[in-house]
PDB file of the backbone (N, CA, C, O) and the ligand in Angstrom, with CONECT records:
HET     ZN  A 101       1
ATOM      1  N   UNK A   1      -9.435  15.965 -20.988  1.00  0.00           N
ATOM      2  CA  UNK A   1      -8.694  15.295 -22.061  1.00  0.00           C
ATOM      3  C   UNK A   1      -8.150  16.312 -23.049  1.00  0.00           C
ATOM      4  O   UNK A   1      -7.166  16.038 -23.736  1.00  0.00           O
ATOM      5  N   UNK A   2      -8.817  17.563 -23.139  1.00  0.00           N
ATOM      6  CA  UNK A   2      -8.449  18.376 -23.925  1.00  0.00           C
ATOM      7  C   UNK A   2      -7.094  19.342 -23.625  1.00  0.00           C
ATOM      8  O   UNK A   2      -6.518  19.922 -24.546  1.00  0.00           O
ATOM      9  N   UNK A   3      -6.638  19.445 -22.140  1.00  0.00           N
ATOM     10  CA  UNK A   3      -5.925  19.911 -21.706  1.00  0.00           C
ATOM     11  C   UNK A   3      -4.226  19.801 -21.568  1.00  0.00           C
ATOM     12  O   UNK A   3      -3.415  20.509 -20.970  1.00  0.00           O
ATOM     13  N   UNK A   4      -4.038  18.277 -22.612  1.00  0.00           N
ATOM     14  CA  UNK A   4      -2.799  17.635 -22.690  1.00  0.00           C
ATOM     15  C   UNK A   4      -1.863  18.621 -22.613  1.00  0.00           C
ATOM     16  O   UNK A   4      -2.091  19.690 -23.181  1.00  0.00           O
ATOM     17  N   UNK A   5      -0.779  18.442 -21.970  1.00  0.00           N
ATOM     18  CA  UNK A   5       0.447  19.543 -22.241  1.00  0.00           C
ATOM     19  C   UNK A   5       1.030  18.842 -23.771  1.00  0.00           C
ATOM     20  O   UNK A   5       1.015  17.685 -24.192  1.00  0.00           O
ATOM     21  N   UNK A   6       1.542  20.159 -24.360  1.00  0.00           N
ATOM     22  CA  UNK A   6       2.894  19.489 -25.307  1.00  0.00           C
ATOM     23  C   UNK A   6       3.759  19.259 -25.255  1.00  0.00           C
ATOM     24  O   UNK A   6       4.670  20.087 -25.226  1.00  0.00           O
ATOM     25  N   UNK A   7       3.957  17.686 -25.208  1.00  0.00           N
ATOM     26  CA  UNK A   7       5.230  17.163 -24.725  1.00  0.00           C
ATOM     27  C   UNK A   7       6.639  17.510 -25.266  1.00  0.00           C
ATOM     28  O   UNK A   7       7.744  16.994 -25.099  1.00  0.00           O
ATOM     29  N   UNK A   8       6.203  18.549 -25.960  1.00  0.00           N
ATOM     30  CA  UNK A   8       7.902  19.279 -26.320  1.00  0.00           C
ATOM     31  C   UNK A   8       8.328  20.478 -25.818  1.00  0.00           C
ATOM     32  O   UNK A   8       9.547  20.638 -25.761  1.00  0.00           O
ATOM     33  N   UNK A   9       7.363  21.668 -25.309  1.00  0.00           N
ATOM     34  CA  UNK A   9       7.564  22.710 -24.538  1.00  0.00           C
ATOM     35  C   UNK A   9       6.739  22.953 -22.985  1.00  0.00           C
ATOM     36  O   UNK A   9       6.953  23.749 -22.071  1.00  0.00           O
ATOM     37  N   UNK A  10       5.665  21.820 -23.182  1.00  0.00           N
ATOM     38  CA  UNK A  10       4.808  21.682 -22.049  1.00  0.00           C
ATOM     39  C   UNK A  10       4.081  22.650 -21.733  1.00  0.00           C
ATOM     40  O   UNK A  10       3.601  22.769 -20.606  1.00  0.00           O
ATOM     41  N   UNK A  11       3.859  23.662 -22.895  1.00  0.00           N
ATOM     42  CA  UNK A  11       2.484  24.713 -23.327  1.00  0.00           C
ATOM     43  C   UNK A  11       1.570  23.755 -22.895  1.00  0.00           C
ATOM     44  O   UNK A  11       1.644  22.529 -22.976  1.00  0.00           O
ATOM     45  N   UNK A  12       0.404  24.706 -22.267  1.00  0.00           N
ATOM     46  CA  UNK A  12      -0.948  23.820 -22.267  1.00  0.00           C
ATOM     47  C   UNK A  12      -1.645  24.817 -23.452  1.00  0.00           C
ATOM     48  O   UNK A  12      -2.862  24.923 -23.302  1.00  0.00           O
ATOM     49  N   UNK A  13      -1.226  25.376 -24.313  1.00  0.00           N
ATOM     50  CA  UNK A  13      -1.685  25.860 -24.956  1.00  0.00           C
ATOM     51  C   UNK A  13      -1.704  24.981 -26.677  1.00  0.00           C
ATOM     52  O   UNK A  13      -1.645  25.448 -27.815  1.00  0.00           O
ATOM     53  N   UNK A  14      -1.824  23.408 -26.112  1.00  0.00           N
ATOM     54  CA  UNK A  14      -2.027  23.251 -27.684  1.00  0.00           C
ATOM     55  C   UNK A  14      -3.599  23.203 -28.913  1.00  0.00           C
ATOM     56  O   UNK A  14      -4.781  22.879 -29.027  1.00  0.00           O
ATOM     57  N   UNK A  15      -2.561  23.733 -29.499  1.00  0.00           N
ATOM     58  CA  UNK A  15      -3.537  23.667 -30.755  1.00  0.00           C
ATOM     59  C   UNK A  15      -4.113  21.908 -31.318  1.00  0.00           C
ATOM     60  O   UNK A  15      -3.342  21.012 -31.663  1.00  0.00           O
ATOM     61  N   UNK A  16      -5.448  21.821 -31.273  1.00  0.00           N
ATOM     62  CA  UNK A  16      -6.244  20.611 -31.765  1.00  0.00           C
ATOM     63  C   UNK A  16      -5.464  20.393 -33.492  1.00  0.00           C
ATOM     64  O   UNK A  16      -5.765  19.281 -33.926  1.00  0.00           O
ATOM     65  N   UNK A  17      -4.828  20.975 -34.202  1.00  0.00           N
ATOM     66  CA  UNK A  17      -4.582  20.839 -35.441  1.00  0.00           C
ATOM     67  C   UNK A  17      -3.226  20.068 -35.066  1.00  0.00           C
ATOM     68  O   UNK A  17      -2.845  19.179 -35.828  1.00  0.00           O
ATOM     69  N   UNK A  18      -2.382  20.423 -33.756  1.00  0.00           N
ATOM     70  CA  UNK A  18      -1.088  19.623 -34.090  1.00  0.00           C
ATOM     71  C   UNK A  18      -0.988  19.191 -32.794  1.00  0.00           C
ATOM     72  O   UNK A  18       0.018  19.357 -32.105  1.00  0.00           O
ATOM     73  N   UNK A  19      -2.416  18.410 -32.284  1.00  0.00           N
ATOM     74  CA  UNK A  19      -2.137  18.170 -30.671  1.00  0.00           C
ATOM     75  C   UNK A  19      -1.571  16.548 -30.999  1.00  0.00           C
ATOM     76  O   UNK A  19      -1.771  15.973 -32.069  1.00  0.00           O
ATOM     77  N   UNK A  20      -1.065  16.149 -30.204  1.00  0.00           N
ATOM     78  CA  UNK A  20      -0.648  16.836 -28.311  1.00  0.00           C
ATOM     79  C   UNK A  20       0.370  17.825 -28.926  1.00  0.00           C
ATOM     80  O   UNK A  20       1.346  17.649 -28.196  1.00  0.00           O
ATOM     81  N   UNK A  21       0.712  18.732 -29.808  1.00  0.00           N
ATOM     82  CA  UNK A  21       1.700  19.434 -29.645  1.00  0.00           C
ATOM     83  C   UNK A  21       0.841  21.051 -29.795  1.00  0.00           C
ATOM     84  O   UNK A  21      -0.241  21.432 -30.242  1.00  0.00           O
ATOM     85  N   UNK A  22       2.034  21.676 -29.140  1.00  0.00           N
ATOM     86  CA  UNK A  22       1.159  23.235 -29.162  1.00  0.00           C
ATOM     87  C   UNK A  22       0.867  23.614 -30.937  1.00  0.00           C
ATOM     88  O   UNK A  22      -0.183  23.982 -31.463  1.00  0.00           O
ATOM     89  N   UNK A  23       2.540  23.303 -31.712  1.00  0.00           N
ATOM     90  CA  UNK A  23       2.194  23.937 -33.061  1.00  0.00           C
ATOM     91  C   UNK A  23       3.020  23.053 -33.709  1.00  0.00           C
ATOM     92  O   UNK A  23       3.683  22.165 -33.175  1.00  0.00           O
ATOM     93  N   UNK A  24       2.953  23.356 -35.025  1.00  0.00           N
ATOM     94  CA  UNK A  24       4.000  22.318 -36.366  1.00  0.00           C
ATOM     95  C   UNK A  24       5.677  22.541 -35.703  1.00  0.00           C
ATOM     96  O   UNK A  24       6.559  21.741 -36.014  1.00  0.00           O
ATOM     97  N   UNK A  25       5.921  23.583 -34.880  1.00  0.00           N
ATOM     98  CA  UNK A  25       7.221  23.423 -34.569  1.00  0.00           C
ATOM     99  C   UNK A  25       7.874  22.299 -33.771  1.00  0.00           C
ATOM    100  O   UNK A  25       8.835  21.539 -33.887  1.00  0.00           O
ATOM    101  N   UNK A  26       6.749  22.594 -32.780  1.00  0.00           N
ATOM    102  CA  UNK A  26       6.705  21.084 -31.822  1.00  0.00           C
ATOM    103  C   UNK A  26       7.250  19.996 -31.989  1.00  0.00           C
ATOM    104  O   UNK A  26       8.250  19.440 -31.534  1.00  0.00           O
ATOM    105  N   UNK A  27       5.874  19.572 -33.246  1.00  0.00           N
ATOM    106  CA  UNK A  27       5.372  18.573 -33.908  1.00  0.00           C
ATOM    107  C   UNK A  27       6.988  18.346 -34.635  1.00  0.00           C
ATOM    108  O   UNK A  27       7.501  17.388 -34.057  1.00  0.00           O
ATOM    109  N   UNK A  28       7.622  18.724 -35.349  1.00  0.00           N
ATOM    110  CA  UNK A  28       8.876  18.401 -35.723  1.00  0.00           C
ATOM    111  C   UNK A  28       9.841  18.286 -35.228  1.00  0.00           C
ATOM    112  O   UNK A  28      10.822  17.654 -35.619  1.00  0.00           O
ATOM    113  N   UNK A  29       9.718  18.808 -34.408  1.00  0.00           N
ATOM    114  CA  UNK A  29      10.886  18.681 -33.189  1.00  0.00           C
ATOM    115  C   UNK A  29      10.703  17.050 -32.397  1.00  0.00           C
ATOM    116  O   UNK A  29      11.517  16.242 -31.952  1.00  0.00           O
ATOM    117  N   UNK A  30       9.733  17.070 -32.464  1.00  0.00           N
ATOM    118  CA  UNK A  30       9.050  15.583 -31.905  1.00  0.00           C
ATOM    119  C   UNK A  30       9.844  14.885 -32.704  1.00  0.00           C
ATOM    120  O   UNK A  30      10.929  14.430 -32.342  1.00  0.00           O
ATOM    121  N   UNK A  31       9.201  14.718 -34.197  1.00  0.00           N
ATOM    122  CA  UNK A  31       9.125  13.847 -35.327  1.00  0.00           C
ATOM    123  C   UNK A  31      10.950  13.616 -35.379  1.00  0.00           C
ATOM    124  O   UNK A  31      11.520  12.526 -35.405  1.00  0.00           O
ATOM    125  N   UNK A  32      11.583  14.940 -35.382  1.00  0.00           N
ATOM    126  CA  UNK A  32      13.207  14.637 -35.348  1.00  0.00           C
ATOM    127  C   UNK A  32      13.793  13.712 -34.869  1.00  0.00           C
ATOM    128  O   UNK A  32      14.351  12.737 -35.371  1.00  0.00           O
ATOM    129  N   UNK A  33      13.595  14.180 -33.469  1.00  0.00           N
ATOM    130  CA  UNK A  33      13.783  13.511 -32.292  1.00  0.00           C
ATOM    131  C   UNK A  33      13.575  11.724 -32.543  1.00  0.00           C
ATOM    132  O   UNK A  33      14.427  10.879 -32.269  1.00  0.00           O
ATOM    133  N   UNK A  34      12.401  11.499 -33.048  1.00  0.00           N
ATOM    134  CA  UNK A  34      12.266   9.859 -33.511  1.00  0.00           C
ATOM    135  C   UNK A  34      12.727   9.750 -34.431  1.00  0.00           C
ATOM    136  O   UNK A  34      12.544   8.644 -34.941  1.00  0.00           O
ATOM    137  N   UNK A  35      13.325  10.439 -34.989  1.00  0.00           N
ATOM    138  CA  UNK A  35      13.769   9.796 -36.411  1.00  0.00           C
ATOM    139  C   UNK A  35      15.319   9.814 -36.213  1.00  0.00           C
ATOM    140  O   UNK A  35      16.054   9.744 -37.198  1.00  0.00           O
ATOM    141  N   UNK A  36      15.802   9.905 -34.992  1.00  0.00           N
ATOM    142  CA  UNK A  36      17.621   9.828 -34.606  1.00  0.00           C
ATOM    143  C   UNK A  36      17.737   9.177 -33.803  1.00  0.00           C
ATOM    144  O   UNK A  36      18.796   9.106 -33.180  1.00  0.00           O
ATOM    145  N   UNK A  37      16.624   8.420 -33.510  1.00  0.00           N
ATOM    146  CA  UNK A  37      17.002   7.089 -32.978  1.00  0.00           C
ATOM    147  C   UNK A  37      16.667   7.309 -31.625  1.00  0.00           C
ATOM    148  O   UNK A  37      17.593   7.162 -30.827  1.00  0.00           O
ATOM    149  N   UNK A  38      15.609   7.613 -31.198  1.00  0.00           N
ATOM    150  CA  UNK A  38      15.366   8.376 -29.647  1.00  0.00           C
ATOM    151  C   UNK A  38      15.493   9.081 -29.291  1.00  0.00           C
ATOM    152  O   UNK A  38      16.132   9.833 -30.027  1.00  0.00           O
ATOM    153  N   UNK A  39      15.197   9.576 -28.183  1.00  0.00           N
ATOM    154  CA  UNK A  39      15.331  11.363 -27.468  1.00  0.00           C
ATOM    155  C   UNK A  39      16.731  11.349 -26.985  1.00  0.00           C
ATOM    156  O   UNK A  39      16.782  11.604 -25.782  1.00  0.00           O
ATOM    157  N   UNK A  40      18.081  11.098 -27.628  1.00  0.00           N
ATOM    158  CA  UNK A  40      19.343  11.769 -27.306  1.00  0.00           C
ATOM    159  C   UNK A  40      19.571  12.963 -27.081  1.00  0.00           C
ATOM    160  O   UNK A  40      19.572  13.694 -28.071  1.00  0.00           O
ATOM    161  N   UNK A  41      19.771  13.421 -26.090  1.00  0.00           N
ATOM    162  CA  UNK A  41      20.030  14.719 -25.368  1.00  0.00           C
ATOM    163  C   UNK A  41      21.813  14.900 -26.345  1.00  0.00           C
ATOM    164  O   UNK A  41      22.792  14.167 -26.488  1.00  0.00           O
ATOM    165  N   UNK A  42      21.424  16.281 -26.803  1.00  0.00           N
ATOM    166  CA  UNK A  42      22.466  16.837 -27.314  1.00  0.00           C
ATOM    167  C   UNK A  42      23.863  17.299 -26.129  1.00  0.00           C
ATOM    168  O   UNK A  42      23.695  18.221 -25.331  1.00  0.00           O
ATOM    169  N   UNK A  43      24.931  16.660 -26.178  1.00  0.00           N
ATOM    170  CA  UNK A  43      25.775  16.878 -25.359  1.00  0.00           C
ATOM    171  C   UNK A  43      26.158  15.569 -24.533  1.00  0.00           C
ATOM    172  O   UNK A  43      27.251  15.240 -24.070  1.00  0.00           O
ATOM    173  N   UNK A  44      24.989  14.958 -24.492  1.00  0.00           N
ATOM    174  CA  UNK A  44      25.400  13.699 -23.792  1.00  0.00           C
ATOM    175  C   UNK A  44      26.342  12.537 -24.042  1.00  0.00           C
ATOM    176  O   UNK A  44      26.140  11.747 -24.965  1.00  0.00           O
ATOM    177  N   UNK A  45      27.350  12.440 -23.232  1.00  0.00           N
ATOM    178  CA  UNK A  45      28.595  11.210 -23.578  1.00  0.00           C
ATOM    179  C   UNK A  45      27.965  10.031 -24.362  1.00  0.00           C
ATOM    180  O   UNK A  45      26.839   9.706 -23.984  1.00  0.00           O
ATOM    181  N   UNK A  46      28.336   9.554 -25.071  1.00  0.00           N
ATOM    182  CA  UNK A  46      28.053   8.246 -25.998  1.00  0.00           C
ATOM    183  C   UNK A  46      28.059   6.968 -24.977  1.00  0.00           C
ATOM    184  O   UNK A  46      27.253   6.090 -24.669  1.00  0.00           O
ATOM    185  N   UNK A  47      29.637   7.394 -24.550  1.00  0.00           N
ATOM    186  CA  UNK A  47      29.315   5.871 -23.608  1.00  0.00           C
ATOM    187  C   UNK A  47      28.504   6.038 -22.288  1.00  0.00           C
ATOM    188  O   UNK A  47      28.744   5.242 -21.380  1.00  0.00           O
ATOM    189  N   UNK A  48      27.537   7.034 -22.102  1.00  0.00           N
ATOM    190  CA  UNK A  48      26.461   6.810 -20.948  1.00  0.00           C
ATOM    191  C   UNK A  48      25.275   6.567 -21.436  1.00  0.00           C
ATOM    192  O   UNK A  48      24.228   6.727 -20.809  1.00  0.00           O
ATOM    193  N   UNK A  49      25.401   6.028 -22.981  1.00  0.00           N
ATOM    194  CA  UNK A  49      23.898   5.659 -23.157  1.00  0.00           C
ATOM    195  C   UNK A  49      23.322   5.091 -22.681  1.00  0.00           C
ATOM    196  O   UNK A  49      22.184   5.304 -22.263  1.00  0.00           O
ATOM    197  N   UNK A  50      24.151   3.932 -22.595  1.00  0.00           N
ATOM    198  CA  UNK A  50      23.702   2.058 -22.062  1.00  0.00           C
ATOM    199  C   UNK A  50      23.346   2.190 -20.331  1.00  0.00           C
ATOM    200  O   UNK A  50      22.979   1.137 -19.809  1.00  0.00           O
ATOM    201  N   UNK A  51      23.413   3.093 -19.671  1.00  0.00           N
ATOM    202  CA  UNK A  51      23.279   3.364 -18.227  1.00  0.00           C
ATOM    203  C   UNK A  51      22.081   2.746 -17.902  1.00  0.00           C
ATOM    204  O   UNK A  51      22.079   1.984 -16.935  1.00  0.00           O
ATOM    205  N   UNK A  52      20.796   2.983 -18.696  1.00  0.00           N
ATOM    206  CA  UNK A  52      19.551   2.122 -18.368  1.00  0.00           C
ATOM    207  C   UNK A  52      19.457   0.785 -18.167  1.00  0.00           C
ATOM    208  O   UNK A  52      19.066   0.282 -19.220  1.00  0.00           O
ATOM    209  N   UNK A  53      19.573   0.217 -17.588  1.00  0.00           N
ATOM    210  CA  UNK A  53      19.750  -1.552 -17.582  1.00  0.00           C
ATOM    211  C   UNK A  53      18.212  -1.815 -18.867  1.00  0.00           C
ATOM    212  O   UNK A  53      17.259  -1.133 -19.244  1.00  0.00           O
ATOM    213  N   UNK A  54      18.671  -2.981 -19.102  1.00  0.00           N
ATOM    214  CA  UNK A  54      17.763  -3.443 -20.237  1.00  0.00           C
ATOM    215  C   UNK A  54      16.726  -4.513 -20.306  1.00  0.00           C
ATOM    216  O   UNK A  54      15.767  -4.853 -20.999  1.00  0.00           O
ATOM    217  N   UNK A  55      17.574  -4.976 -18.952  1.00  0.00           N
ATOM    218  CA  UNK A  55      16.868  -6.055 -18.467  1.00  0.00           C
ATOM    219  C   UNK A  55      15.398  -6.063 -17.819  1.00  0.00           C
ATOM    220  O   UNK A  55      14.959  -4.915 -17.758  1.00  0.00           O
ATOM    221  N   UNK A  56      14.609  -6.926 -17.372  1.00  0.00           N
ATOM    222  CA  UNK A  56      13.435  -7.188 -16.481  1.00  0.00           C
ATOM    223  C   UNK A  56      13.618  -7.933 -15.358  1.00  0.00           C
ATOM    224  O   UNK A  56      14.255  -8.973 -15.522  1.00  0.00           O
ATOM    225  N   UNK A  57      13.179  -7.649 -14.106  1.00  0.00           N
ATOM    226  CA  UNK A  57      13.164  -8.514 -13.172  1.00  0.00           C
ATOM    227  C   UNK A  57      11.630  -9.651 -13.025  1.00  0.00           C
ATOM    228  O   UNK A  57      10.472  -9.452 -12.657  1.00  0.00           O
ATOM    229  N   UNK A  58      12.269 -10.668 -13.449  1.00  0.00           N
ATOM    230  CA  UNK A  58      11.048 -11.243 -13.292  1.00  0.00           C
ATOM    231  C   UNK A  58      10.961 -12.799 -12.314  1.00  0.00           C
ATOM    232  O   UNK A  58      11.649 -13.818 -12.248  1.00  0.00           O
ATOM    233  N   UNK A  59       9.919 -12.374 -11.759  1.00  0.00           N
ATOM    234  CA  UNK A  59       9.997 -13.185 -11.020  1.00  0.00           C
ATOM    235  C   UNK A  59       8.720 -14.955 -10.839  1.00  0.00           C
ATOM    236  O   UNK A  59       7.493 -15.051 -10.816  1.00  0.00           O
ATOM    237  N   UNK A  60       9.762 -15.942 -10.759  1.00  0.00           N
ATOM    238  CA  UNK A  60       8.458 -17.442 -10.926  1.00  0.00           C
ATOM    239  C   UNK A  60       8.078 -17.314  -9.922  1.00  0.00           C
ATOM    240  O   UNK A  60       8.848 -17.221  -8.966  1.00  0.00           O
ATOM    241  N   UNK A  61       6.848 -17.268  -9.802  1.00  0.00           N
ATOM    242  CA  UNK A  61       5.869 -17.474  -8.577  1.00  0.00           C
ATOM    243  C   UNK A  61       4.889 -18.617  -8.747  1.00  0.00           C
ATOM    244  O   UNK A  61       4.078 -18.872  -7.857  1.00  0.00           O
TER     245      UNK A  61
HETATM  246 ZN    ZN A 101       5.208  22.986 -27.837  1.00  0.00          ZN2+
END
């Protein structure tokens, strides 16, 4: 359990003070990232956001 990667550089070297991230750089880079409205990849066309369907398949059984 202690071995989490950091999900921002995927160091297994994180530090317990800013885990799951390796360090405070991480950790903000994270925090950015949610605070613009999701992980938007810089460069990416606007109109290929919506590419994910949104929907559920669900099915009555
Ligand atoms: Zn990191």
């Amino acid at each position: 359990m202690s071995k989490a990667k950091c999900p921002v550089c995927e160091t297994r070297m994180a530090q317990a003070e800013f885990r799951p991230f390796c360090s405070k750089r991480c950790a903000d880079v994270d925090l950015s990232r949610w605070l613009k409205g999701g992980y938007a990849i810089p460069g990416r066309p606007a109109d290929q956001a919506e590419e994910t369907p949104s929907y559920k398949e669900e099915r009555d059984e």
